[in-house]
PyMOL CGO cylinders between C-alpha atoms (Angstrom):
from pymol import cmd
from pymol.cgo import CYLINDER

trace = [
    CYLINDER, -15.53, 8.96, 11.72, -15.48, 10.48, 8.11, 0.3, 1, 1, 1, 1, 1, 1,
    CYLINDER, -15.48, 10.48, 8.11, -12.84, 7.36, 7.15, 0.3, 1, 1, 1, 1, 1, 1,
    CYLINDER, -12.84, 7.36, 7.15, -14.83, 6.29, 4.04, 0.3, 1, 1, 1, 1, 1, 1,
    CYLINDER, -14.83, 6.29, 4.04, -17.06, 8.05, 1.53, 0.3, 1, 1, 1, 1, 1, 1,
    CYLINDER, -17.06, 8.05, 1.53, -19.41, 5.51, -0.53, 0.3, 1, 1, 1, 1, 1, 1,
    CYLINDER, -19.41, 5.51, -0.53, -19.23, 6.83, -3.82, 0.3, 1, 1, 1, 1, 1, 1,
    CYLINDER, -19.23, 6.83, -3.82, -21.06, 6.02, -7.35, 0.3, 1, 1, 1, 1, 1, 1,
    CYLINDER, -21.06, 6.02, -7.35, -18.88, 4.31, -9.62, 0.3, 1, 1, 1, 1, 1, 1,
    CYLINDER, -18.88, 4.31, -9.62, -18.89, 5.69, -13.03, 0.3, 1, 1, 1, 1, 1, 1,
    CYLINDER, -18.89, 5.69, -13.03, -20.32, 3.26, -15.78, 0.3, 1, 1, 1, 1, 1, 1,
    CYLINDER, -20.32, 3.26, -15.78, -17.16, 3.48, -18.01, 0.3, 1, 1, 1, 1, 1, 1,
    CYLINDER, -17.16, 3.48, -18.01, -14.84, 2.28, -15.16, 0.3, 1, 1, 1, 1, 1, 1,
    CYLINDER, -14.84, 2.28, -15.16, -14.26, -0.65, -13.13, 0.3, 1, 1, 1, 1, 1, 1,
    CYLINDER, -14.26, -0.65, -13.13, -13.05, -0.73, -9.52, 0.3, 1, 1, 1, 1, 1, 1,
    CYLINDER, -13.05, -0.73, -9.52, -9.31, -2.05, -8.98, 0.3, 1, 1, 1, 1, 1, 1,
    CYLINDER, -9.31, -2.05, -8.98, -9.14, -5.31, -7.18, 0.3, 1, 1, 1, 1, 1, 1,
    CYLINDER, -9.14, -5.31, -7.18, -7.86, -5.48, -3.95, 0.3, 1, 1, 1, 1, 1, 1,
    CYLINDER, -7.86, -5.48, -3.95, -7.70, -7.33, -0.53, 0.3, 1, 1, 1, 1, 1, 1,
    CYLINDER, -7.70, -7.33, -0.53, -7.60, -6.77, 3.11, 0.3, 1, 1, 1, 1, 1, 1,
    CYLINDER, -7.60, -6.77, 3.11, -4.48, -7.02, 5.50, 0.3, 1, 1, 1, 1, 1, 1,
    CYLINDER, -4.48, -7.02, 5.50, -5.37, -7.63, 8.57, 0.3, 1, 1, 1, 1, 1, 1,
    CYLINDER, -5.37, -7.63, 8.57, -2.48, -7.18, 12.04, 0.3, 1, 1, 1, 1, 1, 1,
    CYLINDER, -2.48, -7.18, 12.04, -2.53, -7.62, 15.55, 0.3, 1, 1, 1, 1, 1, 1,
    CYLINDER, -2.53, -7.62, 15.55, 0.12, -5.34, 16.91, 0.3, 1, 1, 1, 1, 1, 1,
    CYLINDER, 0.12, -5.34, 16.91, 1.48, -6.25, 20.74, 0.3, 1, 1, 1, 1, 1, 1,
    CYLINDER, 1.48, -6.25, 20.74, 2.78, -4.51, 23.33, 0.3, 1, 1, 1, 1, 1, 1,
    CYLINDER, 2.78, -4.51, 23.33, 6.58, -4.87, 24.90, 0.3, 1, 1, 1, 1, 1, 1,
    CYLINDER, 6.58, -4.87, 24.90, 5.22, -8.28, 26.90, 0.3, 1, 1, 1, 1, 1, 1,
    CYLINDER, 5.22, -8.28, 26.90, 3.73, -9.59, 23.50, 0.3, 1, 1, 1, 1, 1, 1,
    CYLINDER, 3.73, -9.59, 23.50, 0.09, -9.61, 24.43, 0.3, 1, 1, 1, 1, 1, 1,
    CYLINDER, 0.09, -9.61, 24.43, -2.70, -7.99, 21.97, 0.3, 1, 1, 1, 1, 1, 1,
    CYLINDER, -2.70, -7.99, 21.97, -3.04, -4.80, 22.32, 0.3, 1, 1, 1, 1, 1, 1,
    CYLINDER, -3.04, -4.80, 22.32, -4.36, -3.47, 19.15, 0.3, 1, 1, 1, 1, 1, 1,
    CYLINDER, -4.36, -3.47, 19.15, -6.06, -4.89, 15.93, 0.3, 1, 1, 1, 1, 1, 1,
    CYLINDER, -6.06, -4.89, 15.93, -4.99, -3.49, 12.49, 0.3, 1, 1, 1, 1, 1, 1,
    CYLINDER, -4.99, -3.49, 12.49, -6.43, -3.64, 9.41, 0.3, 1, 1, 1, 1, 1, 1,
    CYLINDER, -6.43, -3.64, 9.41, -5.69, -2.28, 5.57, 0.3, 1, 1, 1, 1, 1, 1,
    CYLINDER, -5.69, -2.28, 5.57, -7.23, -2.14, 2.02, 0.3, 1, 1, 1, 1, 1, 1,
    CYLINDER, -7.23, -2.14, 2.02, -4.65, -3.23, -0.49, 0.3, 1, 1, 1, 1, 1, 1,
    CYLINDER, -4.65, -3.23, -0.49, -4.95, -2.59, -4.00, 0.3, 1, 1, 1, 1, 1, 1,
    CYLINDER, -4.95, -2.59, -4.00, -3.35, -3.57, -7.59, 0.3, 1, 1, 1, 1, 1, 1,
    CYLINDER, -3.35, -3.57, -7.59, -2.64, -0.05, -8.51, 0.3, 1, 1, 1, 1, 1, 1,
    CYLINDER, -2.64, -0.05, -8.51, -0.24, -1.30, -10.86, 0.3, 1, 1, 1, 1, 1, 1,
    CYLINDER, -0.24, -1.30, -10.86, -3.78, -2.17, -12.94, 0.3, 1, 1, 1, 1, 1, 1,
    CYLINDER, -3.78, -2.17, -12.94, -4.69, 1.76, -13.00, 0.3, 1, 1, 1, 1, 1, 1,
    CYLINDER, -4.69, 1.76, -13.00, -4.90, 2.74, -16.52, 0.3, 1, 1, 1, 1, 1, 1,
    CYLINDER, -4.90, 2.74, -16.52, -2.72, 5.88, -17.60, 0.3, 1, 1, 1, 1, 1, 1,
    CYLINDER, -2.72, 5.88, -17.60, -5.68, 8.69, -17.97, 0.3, 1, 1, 1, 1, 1, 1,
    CYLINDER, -5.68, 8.69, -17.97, -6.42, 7.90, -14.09, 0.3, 1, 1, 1, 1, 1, 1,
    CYLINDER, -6.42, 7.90, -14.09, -3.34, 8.59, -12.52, 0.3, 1, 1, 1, 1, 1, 1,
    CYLINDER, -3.34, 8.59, -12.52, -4.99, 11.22, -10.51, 0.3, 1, 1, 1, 1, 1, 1,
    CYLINDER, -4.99, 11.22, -10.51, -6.90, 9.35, -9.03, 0.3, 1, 1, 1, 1, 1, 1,
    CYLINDER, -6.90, 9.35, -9.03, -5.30, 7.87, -5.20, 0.3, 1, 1, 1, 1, 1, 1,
    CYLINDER, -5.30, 7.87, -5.20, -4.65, 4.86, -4.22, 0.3, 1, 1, 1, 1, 1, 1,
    CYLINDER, -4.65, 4.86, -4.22, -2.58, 3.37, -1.12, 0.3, 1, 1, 1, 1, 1, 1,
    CYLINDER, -2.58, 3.37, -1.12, -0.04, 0.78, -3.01, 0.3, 1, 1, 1, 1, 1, 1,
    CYLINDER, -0.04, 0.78, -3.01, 1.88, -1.28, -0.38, 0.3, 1, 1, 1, 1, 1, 1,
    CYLINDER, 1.88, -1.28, -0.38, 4.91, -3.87, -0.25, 0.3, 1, 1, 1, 1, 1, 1,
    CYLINDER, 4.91, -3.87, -0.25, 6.13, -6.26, 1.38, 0.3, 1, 1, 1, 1, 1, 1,
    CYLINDER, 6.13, -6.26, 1.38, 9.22, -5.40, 4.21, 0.3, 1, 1, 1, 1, 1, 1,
    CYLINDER, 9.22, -5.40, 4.21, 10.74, -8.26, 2.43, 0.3, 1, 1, 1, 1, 1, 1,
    CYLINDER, 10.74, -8.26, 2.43, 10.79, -7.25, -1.19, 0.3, 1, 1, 1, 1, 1, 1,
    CYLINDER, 10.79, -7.25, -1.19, 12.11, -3.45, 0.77, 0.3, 1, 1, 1, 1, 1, 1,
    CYLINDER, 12.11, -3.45, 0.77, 14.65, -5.39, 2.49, 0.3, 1, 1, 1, 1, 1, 1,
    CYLINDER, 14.65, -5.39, 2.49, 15.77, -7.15, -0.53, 0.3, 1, 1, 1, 1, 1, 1,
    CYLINDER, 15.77, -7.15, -0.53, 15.88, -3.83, -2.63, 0.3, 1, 1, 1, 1, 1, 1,
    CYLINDER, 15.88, -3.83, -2.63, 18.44, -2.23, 0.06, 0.3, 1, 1, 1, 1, 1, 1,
    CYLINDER, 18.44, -2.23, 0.06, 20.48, -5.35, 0.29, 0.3, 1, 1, 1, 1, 1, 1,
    CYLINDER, 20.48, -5.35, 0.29, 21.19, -5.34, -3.43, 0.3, 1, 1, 1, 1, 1, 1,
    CYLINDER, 21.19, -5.34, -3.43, 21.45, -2.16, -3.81, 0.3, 1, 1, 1, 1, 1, 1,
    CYLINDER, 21.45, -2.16, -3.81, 23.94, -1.75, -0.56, 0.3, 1, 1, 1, 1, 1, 1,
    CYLINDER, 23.94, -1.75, -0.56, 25.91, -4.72, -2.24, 0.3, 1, 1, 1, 1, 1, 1,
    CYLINDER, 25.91, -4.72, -2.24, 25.99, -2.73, -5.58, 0.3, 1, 1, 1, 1, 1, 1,
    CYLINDER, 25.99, -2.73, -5.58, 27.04, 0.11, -4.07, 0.3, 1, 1, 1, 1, 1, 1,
    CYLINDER, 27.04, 0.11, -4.07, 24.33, 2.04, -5.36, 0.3, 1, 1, 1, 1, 1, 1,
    CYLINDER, 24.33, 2.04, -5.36, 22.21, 4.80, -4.01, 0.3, 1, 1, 1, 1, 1, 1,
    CYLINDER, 22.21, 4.80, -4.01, 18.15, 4.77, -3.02, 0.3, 1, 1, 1, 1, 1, 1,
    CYLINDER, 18.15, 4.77, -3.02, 15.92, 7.81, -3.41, 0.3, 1, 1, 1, 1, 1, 1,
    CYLINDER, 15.92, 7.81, -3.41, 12.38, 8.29, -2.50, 0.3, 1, 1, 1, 1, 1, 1,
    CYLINDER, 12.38, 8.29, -2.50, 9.97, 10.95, -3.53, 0.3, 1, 1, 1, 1, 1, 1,
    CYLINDER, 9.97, 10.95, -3.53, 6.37, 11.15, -3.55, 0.3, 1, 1, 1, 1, 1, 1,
    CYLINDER, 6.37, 11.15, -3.55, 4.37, 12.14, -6.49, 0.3, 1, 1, 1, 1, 1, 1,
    CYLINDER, 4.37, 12.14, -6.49, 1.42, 14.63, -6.20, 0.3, 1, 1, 1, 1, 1, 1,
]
cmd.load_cgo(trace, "trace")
């Protein structure tokens, strides 16, 4: 499918740890219809000369909900960008 490319990893780095997440999604009836699954890594680990590198950082809905209810009780504003 062209998802992954196995790579060599050079001998002055070390990978970033990282787990999988794994889903089942269901349909309007609630019965399986799909398996999910995601690599999550600690990208907060990346050192500051390989910020070019990518990697898929992900949070929990609950620590997004919690952002937006403070910041809706605060009366402040959210922005989001991405960074190339």
């Amino acid at each position: 499918m062209g998802t992954w490319e196995i790579i060599m990893i050079p001998h002055n780095c070390t990978p970033l740890p990282g787990t999988w997440a794994y889903r089942i999604k269901t349909d309007d009836q609630g019965l399986e219809c799909q398996l999910k699954s995601q690599w999550c890594t600690r990208g907060d680990l990346q050192h500051p000369w390989e910020y070019n590198t990518t990697y898929s950082p992900t949070s929990r809905m609950a620590a997004v909900r919690a952002l937006i209810a403070t910041s809706a009780h605060e009366g402040l504003e959210l922005y989001q960008w991405d960074v190339q």
